[in-house]
C-alpha positions, 0 to 999 in steps of 0.5 A, a space after each residue: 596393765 594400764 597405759 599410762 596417760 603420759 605415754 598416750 600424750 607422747 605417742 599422740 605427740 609422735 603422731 603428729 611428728 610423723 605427719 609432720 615428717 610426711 609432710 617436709 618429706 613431700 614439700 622438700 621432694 618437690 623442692 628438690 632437682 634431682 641430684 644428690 645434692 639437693 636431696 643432702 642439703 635440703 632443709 625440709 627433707 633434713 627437718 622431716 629426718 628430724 621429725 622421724 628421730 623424734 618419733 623414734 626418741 617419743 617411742 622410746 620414753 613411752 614405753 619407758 614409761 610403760 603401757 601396752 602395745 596394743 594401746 600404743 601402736 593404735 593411738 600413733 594411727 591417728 598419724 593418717 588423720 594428721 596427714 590429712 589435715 596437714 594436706 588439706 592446709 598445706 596444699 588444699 587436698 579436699 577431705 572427702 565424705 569417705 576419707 572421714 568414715 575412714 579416719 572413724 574406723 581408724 578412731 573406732 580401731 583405736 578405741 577398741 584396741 584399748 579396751 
């Protein structure tokens, strides 16, 4: 079975989603007092259930689409290294030298598990 191109690009696009998410769930939890309230009106923590939902919608097209589960799932890994980045910009999270032979092993993994 082959992986369509389309549902690579959705899952590569639900990574970045997901990071994003990560991120509004760190920036918002920093914003936040303490109470319930302030975690039920704060628009970060809102915009990353946003970003998790379109996770979830992204999944769902993809694999309407068809392709492999092996192909897939790998790809959305890649979500470690957008987090990283977004940390490095966002608040100037140092990438190290053994942070980036891990993101090769996450982009050697995902290379192998589609062959």
């Amino acid at each position: 079975m082959t992986t369509p191109v389309m549902s690579i690009v959705m899952f590569l696009a639900a990574a970045l989603f997901g990071a994003l998410g990560q991120y509004l769930y760190k920036s918002g939890a920093d914003a936040a007092s303490g109470t319930i309230s302030s975690y039920i009106i704060n628009p970060r923590l809102l915009a990353g259930v946003v970003c998790y939902i379109a996770v979830m919608v992204l999944f769902v097209a993809a694999f309407k689409k068809g392709g492999s589960l092996t192909v897939l799932y790998p790809i959305y890994a890649s979500t470690f290294i957008w987090a990283a980045l977004i940390a490095l910009y966002a608040y100037g999270t140092p990438i190290k030298v053994l942070n980036i032979a891990g993101m090769a092993l996450l982009v050697g993994g995902m290379y192998l598990m589609g062959k």
